[in-house]
SEPABA-519476 format. One record per residue (C-alpha): residue number from 1; residue in one letter; x, y, z. Coordinates in nm, 3 decimals. Layout:
# SEPABA-519476
NUM/A/X/Y/Z
...
END
This chain:
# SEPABA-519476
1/X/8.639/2.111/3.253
2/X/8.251/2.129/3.190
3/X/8.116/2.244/2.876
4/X/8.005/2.612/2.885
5/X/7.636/2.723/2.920
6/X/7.495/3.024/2.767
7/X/7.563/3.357/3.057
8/X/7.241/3.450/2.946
9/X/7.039/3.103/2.980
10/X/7.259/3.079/3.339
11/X/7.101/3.391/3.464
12/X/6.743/3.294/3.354
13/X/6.519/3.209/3.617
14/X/6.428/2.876/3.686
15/X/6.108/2.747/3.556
16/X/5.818/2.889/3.804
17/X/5.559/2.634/3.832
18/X/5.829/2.308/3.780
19/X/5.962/2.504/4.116
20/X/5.611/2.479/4.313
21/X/5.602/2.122/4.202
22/X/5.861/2.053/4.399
23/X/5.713/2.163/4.724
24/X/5.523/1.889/4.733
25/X/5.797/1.654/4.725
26/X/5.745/1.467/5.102
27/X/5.411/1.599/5.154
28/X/5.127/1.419/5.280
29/X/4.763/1.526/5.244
30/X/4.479/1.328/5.451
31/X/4.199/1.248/5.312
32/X/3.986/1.501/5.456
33/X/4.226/1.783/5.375
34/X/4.314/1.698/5.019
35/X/4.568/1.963/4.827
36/X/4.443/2.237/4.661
37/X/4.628/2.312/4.367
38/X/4.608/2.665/4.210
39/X/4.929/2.700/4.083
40/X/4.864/2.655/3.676
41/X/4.678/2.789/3.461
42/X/4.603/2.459/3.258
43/X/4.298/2.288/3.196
44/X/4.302/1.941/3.406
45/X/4.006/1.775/3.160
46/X/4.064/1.601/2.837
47/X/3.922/1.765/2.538
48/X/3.545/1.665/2.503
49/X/3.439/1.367/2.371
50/X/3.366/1.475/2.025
51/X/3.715/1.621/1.970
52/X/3.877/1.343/2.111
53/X/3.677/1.061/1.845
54/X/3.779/1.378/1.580
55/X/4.173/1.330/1.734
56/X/4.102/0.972/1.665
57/X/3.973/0.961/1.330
58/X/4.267/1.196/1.226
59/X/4.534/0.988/1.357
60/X/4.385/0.627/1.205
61/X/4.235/0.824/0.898
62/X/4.457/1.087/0.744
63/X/4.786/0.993/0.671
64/X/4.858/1.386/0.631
65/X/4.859/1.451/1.032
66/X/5.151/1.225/1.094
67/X/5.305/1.385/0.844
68/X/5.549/1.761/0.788
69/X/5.304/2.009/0.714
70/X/5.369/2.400/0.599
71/X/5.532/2.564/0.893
72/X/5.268/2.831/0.872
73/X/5.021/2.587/0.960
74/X/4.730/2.409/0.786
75/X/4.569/2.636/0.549
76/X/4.231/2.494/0.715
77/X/4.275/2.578/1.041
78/X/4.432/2.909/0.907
79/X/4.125/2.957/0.702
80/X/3.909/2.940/0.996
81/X/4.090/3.167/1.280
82/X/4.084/3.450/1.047
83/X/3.715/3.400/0.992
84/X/3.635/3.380/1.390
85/X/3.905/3.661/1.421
86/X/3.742/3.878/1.162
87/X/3.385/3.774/1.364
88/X/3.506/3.924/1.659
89/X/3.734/4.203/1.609
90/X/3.609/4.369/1.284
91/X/3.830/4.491/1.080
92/X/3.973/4.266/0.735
93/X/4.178/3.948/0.851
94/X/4.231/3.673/0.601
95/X/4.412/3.322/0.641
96/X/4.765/3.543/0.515
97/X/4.750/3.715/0.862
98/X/4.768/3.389/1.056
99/X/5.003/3.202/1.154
100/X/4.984/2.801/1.368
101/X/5.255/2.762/1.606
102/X/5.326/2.534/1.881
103/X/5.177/2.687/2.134
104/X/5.129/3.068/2.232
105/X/5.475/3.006/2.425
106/X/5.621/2.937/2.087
107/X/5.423/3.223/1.927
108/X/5.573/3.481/2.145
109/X/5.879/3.360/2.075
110/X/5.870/3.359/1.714
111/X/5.740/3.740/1.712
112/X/6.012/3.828/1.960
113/X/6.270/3.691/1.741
114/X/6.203/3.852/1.458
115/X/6.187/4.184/1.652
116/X/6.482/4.195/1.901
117/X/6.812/4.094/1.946
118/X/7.056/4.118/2.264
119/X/7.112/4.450/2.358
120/X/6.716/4.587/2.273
121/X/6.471/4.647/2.503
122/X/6.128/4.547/2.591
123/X/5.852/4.656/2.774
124/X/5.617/4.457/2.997
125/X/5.405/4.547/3.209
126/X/5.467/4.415/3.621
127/X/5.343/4.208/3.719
128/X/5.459/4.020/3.409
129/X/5.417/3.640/3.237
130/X/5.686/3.493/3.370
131/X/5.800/3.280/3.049
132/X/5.775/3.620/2.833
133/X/6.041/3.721/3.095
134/X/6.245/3.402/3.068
135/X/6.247/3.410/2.679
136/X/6.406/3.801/2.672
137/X/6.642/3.722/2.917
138/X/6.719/3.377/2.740
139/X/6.811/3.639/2.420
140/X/7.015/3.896/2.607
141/X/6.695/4.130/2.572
142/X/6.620/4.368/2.887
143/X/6.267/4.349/3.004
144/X/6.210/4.720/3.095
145/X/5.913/4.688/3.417
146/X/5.616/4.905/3.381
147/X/5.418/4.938/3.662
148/X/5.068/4.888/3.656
149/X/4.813/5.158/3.855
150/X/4.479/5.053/4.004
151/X/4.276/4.767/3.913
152/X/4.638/4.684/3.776
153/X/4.585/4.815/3.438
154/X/4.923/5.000/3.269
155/X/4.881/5.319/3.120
156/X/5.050/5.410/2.794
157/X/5.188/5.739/2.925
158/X/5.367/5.591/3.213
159/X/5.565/5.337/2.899
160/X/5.626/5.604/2.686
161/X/5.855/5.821/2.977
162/X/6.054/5.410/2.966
163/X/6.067/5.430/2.578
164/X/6.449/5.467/2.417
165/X/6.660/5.393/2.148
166/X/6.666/5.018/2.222
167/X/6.289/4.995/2.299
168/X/6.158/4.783/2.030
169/X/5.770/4.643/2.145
170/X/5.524/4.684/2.422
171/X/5.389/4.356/2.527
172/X/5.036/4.351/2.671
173/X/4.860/4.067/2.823
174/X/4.478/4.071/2.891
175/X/4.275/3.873/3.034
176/X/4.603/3.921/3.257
177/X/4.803/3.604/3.384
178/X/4.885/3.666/3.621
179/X/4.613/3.945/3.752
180/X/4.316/3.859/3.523
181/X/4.273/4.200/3.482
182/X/4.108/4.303/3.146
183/X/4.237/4.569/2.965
184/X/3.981/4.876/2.891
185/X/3.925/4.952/2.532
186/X/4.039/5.283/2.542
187/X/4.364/5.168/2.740
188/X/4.458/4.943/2.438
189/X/4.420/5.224/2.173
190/X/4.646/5.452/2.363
191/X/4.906/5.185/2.368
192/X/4.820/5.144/2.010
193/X/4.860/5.484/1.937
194/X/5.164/5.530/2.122
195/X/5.326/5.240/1.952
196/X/5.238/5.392/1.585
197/X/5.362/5.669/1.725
198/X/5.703/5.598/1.848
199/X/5.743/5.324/1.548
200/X/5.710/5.028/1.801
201/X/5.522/4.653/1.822
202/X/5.249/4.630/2.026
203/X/5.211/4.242/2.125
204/X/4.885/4.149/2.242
205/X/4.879/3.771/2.435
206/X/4.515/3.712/2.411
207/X/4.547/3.340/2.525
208/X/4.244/3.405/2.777
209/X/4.014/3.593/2.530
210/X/3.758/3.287/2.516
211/X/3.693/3.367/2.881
212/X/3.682/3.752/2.835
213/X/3.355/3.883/3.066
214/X/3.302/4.160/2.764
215/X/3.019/3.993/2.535
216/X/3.117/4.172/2.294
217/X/3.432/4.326/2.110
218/X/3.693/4.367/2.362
219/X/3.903/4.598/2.184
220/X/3.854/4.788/1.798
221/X/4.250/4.757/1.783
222/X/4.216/4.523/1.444
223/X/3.888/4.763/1.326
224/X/4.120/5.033/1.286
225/X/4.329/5.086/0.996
226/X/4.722/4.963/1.018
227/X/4.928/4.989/0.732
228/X/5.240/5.004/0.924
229/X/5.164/4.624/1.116
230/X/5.195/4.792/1.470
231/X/4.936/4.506/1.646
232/X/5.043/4.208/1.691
233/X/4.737/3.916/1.868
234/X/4.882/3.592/1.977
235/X/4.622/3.321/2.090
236/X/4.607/2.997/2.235
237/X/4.389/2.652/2.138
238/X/4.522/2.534/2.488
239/X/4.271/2.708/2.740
240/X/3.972/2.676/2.492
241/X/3.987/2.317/2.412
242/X/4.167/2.179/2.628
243/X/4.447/2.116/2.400
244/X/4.769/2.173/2.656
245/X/4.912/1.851/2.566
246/X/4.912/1.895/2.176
247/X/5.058/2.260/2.125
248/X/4.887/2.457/1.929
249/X/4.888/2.838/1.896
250/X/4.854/3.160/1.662
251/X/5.011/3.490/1.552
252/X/4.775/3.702/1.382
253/X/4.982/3.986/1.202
254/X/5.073/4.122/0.928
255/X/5.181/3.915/0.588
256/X/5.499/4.090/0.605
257/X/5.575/4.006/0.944
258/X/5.493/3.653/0.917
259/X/5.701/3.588/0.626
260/X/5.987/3.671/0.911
261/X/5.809/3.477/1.190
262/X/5.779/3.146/0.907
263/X/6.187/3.131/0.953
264/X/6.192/3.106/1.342
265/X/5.890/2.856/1.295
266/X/6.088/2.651/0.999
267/X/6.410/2.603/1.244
268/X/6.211/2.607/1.556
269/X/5.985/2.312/1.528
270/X/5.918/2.268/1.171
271/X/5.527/2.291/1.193
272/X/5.343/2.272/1.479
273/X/5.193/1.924/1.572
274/X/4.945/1.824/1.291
275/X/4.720/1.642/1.496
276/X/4.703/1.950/1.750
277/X/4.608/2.116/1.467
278/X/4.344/1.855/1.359
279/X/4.154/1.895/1.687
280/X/4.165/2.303/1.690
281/X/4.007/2.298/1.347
282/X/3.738/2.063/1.473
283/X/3.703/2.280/1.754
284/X/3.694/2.607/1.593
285/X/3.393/2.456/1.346
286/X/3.206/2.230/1.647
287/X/3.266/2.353/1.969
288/X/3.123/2.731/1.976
289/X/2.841/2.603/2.210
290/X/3.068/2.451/2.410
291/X/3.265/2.678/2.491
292/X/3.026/2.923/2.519
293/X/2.907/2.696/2.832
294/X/3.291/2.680/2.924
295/X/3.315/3.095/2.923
296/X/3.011/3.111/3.205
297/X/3.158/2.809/3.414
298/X/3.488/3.010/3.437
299/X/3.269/3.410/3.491
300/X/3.084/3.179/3.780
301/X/3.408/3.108/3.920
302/X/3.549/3.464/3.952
303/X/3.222/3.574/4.081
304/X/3.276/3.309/4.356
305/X/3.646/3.371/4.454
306/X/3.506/3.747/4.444
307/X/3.275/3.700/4.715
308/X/3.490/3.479/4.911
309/X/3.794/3.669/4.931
310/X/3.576/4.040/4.981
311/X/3.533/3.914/5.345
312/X/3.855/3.671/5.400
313/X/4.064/3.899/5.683
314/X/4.363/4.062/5.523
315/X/4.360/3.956/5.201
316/X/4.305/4.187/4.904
317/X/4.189/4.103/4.600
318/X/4.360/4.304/4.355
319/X/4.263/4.188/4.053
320/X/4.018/3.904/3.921
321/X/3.916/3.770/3.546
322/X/3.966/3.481/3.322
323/X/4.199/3.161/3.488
324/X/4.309/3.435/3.767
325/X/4.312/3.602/4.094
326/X/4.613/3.830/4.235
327/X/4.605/3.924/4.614
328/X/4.796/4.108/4.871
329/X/4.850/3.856/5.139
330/X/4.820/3.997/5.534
331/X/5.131/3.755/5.666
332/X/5.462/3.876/5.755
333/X/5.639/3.626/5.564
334/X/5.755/3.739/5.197
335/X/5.544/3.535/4.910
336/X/5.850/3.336/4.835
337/X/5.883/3.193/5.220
338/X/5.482/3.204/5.298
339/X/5.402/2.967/4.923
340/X/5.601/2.672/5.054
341/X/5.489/2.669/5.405
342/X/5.092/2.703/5.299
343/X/5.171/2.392/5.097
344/X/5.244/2.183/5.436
345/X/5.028/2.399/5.677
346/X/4.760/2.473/5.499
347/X/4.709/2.200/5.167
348/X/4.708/2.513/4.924
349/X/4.941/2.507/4.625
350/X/4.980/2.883/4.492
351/X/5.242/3.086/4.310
352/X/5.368/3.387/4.533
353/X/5.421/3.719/4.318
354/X/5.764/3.697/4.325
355/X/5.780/3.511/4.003
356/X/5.622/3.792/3.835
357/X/5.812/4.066/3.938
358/X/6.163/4.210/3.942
359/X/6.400/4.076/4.155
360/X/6.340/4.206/4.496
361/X/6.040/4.355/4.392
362/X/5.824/4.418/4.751
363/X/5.513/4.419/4.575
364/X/5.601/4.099/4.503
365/X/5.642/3.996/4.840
366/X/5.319/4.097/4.915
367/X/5.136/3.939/4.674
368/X/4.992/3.589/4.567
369/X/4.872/3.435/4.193
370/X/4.591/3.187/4.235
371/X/4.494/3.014/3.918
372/X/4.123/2.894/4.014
373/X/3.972/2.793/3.660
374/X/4.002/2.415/3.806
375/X/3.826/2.415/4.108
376/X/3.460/2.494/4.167
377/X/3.248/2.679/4.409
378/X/3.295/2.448/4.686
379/X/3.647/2.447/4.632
380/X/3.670/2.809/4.631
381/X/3.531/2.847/4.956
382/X/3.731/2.527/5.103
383/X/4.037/2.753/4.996
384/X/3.922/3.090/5.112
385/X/3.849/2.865/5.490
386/X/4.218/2.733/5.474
387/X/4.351/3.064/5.452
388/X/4.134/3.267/5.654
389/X/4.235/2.963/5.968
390/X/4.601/2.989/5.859
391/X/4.787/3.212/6.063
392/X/5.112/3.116/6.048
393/X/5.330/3.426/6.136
394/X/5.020/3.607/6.220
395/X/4.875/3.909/6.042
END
């Protein structure tokens, strides 16, 4: 007899983009069609040069970063998002309403832990972050689907008619992965004020906020008073600084809900990785420039998948910001079938919207994620050629 596995881990979806990986298995591009991969949403770049002598000089230098540190995080580093995050948003954040994890994966995670057990309920807007997904269903929590209108932004009233006795947070994602659709200001107090309201969390993944096309605040939810720690920001170091590898991420919350959070973090992983850490600091104090540069690579790069997909046959563009682009595809083929066979037809890696979206889902069906913060103009319009000269089980 086989040892048992977790009902709830059996019925949790596989992993999306290990999946797409896999359709490459056996496939050959030619030279003069290479693959086009716009499956992830990861930087494909090491870190620039100055944080990676910085990465250096920590791990030969400080005997500290090979060390345990405060499962909080480095009081440094801590020091410093709160200062950018008090920059930014207004409002009074100090280095006791941040919190380091190991990634923004991890940071979800430790805020959902300390928030709901199996049985509660969640709601996220569809369609939804896969992993946020997995990790509810992991716990036995119900993901409870909200819909998103045009320009695929949710609106508050439509959650509060799926609020009950189980709800227990509204997670929000914006930029979007998968839609890259920014959030409106007033759309994120109403969700605010409905949360207060109804005695709720409101999570806010703001992994993508670095490549925001607001210049300036894109929300006043931290400006405004709130005593009862409703908001909740998570953030990544990943997408900024090209930090994937080294796992590090933030909660920025209230004391009182960190001190929970520090528990999850302490069993979890300990602390996140030190040197990780190392390098966001560095960032944080010598890289503002940089990514500033970074920010109008990426706004060049929706304008160009913009333009190329206005005028593509069929396709839709549904939403566009940040790392992202979400379409309605023209083919008969369901997103699930039509992914695998643009891989060997067409030398275009993708994720089809069924890995966002409820089982069954036929939005999903419909629709496509493409992930384009890694290739450039050129390859934008190589990609919007492919598919327009695809026609695989025609239009």
């Amino acid at each position: 007899m086989s040892a048992p596995v977790s009902p709830a881990m059996a019925a949790t979806a596989a992993p999306p983009v290990m999946e797409a990986r896999r359709w490459l298995d056996g496939v050959a591009f030619p030279p003069e069609r290479p693959l086009i991969n716009v499956s992830q949403a990861a930087p494909v770049a090491p870190p620039p040069e100055g944080m990676r002598k910085a990465l250096a000089e920590a791990a030969l230098g400080d005997d500290s970063a090979h060390l345990y540190g405060p499962a909080l995080g480095l009081p440094a580093l801590r020091e410093a998002l709160a200062a950018q995050w008090q920059a930014a948003y207004g409002g009074a954040t100090g280095p006791e309403n941040v919190a380091i994890t190991a990634g923004c994966n991890m940071a979800f995670c430790a805020v959902m832990a300390t928030l709901a057990e199996a049985g509660d309920e969640v709601i996220l807007p569809v369609p939804w972050y896969f992993n946020h997904k997995m990790w509810l269903d992991m716990q036995g929590v119900t993901a409870v689907p909200l819909p998103c209108g045009a320009g695929m932004i949710p609106e508050p009233a439509q959650a509060e008619a799926l609020i009950t006795g189980r709800t227990r947070a509204i997670v929000l994602v914006t930029p979007n992965n998968p839609t890259g659709a920014e959030y409106p200001p007033d759309v994120m107090a109403g969700f605010a004020e409905l949360a207060r309201r109804r005695g709720l969390a409101l999570i806010v993944d703001e992994t993508y906020r670095d490549f925001h096309s607001a210049d300036g605040r894109p929300h006043d939810l931290r400006a405004a008073p709130d005593p009862d720690g409703t908001v909740i920001q998570l953030y990544s170091f990943s997408k900024a600084y090209r930090l994937t590898g080294h796992r590090v991420g933030a909660v920025v919350a209230a004391p009182e809900r960190l001190a929970q959070v520090e528990k999850f973090l302490d069993t979890a992983a300990i602390c996140a990785p030190q040197l990780g850490q190392c390098g966001a600091l560095w960032g944080l104090r010598n890289l503002q420039d940089w990514l500033a540069r970074e920010r109008g690579e990426i706004l060049a790069r929706r304008a160009a998948v913009e333009e190329a997909f206005a005028s593509l046959p069929g396709w839709r563009l549904l939403g566009a910001g940040a790392y992202f682009a979400y379409l309605e595809h023209p083919f008969a083929e369901p997103s699930d079938s039509l992914a695998p066979l643009l891989v060997r037809e067409a030398g275009v890696l993708m994720l089809p919207g069924t890995m966002f979206t409820p089982a069954g889902s036929a939005a999903g069906a419909r629709q496509m994620r493409i992930a384009f913060a890694n290739i450039d103009g050129g390859e934008i319009a190589d990609l919007a050629a492919r598919l327009k000269g695809w026609r695989h089980g025609g239009a």
